[in-house]
N, C-alpha and C positions, 0 to 999 in steps of 0.2 A: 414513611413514604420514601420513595427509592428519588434522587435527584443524581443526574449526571456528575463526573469528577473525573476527569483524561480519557480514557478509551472506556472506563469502570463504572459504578458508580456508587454513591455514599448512601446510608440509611436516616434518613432525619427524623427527629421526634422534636415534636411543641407542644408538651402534655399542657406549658402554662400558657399560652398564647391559643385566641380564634382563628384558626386555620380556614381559607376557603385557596382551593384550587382550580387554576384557570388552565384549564384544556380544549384545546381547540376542536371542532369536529372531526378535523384530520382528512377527510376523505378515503379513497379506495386505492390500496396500493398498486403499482401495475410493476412489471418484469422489464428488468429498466433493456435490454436486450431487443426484447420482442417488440417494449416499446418503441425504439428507437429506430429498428425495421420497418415498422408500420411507419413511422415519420417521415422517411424517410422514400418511402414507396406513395405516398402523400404530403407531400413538400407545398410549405406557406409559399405562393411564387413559384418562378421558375424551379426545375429541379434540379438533383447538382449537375446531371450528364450536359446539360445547358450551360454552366456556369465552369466548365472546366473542359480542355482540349487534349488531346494524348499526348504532346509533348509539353505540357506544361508543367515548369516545375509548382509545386505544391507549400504553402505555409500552414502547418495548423496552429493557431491560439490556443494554450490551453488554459485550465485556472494552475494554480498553485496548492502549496502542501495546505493554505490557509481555509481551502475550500472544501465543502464534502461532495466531491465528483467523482465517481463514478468513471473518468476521464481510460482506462482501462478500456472497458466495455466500449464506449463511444468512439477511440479511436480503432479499436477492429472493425464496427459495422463503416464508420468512415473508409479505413483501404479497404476492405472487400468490394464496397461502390466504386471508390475512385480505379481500383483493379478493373471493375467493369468498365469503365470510360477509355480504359485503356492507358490508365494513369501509373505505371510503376511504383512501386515501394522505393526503391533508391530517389524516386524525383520530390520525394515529400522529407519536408522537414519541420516537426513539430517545438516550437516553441513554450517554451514556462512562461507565463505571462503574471510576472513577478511584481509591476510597478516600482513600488521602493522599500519590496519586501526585501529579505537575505535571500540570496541564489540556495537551491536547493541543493542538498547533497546528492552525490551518486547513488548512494544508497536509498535516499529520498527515492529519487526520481523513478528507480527499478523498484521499488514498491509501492508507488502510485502506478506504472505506466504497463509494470509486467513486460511482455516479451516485444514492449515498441520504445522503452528504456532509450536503445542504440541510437533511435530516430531523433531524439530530443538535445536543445541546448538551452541553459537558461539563458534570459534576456537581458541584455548588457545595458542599461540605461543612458551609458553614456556612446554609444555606436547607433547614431540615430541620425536618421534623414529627415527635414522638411521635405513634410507633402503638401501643404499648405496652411490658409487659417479659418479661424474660425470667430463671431462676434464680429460686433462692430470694434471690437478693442483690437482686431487684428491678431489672437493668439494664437501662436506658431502650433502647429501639428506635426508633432516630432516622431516617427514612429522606426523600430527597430531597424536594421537593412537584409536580416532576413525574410522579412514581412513584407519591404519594400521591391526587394528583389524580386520577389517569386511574381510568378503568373499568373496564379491565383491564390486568394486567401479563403480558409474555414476558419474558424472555431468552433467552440465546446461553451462551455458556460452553465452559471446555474441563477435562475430567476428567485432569487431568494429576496427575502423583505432586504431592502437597505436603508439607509438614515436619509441620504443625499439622492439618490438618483431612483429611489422610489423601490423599486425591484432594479434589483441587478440583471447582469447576461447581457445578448446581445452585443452591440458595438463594446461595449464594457472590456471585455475579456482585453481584445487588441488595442483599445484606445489607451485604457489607462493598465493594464497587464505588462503590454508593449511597447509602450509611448515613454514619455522623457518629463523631467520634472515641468518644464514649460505649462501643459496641457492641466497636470494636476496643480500648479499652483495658481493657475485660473481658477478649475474649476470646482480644488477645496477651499479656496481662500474664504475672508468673511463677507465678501461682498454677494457673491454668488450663495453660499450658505444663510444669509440674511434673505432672498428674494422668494417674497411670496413661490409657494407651488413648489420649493423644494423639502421635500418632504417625506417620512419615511411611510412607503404603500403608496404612493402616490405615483401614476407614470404621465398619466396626459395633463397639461403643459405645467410640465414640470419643467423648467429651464436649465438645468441641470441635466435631464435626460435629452434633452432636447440639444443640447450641447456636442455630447458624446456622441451621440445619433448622426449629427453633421461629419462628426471627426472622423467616425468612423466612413461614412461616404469618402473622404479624402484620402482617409487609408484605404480603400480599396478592399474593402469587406463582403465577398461574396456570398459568403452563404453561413448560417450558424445553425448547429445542433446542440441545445439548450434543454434542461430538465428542470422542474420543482419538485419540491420534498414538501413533505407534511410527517406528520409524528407518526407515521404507517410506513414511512418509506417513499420513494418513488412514487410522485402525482400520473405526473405523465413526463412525454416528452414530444417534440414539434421539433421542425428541421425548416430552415428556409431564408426569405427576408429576418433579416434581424428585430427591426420594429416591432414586424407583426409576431415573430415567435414571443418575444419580451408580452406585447399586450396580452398573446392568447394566454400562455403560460401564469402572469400574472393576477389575471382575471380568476386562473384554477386553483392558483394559490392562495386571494385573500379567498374568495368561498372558503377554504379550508383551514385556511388560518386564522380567523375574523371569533374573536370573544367579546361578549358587549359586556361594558361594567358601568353599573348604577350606584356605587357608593365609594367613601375613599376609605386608605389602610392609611396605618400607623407606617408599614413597612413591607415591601413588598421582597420576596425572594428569585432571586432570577439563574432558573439553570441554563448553562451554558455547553459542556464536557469539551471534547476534542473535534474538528483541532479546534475551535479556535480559546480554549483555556490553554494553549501553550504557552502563549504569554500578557503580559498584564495591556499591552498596547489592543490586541484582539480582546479581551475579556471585559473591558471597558464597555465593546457594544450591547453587550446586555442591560447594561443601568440607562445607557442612553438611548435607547430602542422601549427603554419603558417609559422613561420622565418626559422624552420630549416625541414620545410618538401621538396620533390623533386623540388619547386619552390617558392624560395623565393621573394615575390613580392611588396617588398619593398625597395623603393630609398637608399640608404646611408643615415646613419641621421634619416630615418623615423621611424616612432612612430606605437604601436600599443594597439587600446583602447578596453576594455574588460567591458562589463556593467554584474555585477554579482553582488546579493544580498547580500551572505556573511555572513548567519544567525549564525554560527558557529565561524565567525571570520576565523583564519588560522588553525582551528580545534586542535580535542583533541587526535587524533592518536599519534601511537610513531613515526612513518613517520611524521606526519604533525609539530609536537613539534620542531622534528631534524629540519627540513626545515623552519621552523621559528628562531631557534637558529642561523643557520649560516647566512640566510641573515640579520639580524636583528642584526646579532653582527660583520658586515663586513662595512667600510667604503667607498667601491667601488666596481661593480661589477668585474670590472679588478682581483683587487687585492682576491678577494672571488676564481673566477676562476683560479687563478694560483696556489691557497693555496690549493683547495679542487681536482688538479689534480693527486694529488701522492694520495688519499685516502680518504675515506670518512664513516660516519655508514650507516647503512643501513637506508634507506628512507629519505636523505640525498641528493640523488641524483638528486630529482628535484629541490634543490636549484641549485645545481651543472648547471642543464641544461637550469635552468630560466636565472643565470650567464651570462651564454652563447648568450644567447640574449641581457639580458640589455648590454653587452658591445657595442652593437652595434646600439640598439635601446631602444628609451624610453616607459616604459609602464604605462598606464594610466589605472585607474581600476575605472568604475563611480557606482554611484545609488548604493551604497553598504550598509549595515549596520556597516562596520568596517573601514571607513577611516584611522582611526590612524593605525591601524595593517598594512593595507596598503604602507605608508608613513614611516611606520618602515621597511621595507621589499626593503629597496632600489625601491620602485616604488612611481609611482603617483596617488594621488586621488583627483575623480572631481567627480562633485554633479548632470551632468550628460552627455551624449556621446559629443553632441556639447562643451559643456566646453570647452572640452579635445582636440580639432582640431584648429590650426589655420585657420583663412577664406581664401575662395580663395584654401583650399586644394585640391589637386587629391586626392581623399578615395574610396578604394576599401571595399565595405560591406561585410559580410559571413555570414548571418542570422544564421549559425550553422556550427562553425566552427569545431568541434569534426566530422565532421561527413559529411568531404567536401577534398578532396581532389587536391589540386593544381598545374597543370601540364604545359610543355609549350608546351603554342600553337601555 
């Protein structure tokens, strides 16, 4: 069987292990162009000729290299609209909505963005304005000042399963894309990540989503163009209020994403490929997306292996550096997990939530370019998936586990 490994992918063979494979329905692909037209010409909410003036200057959010958008396509059918408004190409400025990823390169950016490259800057985390707060804790909403400046804001986005905010997209992109460590060390921290309802597929009252959703009102979030994916490609796409795109979208996704499982494995395998196997901080969401999503499906004891290339190492971000520090400087997952409960920095937190796993199970990371980083990281590395399995295992597969949803059946 064929599993993902960087843009490629690997041949696996388990002649000595019970193999079953978890594939999701997937749904019907659509033409993410045509799609995006039609959303576009039927808008969740007001439509954008409403939400945008002719002399207003223009923000767009977009995702980053960490996400699979389509961001290309969405921002042409975007200025061809906004061109109709009467909105000029020079008055728009589209933004990398980075959080406290590494700023993209040039060369990054003209290969995500094609001939709208020019238009783009990445997002500077520390050139940020309060726009207000949010909670009763009063937490500052800090958002870029290209974001802030403009006259109107879009975004782009992708409604994809997340651990924390349920499905992604939406206020998403600009809150925590464009926002300042403030907002995410709220809303990764452990107290927020402890409260019922936050949860990976979960969107209504989810408190966490619910969070973002206000931030984004203070940021000034007009209008969002949002897609889901299934293992077909491109679900659909919705254009409009942000809430309702995130619910419609998410609704299309678990249909399509949604596996029910009625028994446990010894060990389960979790494909990930590009991007986010670029580095060990992204690749992590695959084991945590399985052990702590609505159906954990693995024995006591059992293991879960993750074939990811690793070209990046545990990457160069200020998230990814933090999350390298703590596992890398802890001698147990136990005792990581007990220490990082009372607080943590921001981006941080997916050590915190990887924690949460290896205490209960082992992780194995094969076919990578970064072993060592690995093997520092309180995990395992193996040279390639069989390695990593004892024979005779029950292994449950996920050929794409980002992007699979596990339910009981």
């Amino acid at each position: 069987m064929d599993l993902p490994l960087g843009t490629g992918a690997i041949d696996v063979s388990l002649p000595n292990c019970e193999v079953t494979v978890a594939r999701p329905a997937g749904g019907a692909p659509v033409d993410v162009r045509a799609a995006a037209e039609r959303a576009l010409d039927d808008p969740i909410g007001p439509p954008l000729a409403d939400r945008v003036d002719p002399d207003d200057d223009v923000a767009i959010v977009v995702t980053d290299i960490t996400r699979k958008a389509p961001d290309d396509v969405l921002l042409d059918v975007l200025l061809e609209r906004l061109e109709r408004c009467g909105v000029a190409r020079e008055q728009v400025t589209v933004i990398v909505g980075l959080g406290l990823h590494r700023p993209m390169t040039g060369d990054e950016i003209e290969a995500m963005l094609g001939p709208h490259a020019d238009l783009a800057v990445n997002h500077d985390p520390e050139s940020v304005v309060e726009v207000g707060t949010v909670s009763e804790d009063d937490v500052p909403v800090e958002i870029g000042e290209p974001v802030v400046e403009a006259d109107a804001v879009l975004s782009t986005g992708v409604v994809e399963p997340h651990q924390y905010a349920g499905f992604s997209g939406g206020a998403k992109t600009v809150v925590i894309g464009a926002g300042s460590e403030s907002i995410i060390r709220y809303t990764h921290g452990p107290e927020m990540l402890a409260r019922e309802g936050v949860r990976l597929g979960r969107v209504e009252d989810n408190p966490f989503r619910e969070t973002i959703d206000a931030a984004g009102d203070l940021a000034g979030l007009d209008f969002s163009i949002n897609l889901s994916y299934g293992p077909a490609g491109v679900l659909g796409v919705r254009a409009g209020e942000g809430r309702r795109v995130v619910r419609e979208l998410a609704s299309i996704a678990r249909d399509a994403l949604s596996v029910p499982i009625d028994r446990e494995y010894d060990a389960v395998v979790c494909g990930v490929g590009a991007p986010k196997d670029a580095n060990l901080y992204q690749t992590t969401r695959a084991a945590t997306y399985v052990a702590l999503g609505d159906r954990n499906p693995l024995r006591e004891g059992g293991r879960l292996v993750v074939p990811a290339a690793l070209p990046e190492g545990v990457g160069d971000g200020t998230g990814e550096q933090r999350f390298y520090r703590r596992l890398s400087g802890a001698t147990d997952p136990e005792s990581l997990y007990e220490a990082m409960r009372t607080g943590y920095e921001p981006g941080a937190q997916r050590a915190f939530v990887v924690a949460r796993v290896l205490r209960d199970h082992d992780l194995y990371v094969t076919n990578s370019d970064a072993p060592e980083v690995v093997e520092e990281c309180l995990m395992h590395a193996a040279d390639d998936v069989a390695d990593a399995l004892e024979p005779g295992s029950e292994v449950l597969v996920i050929p794409d586990a980002l992007n699979t949803l596990l339910v009981d059946g």
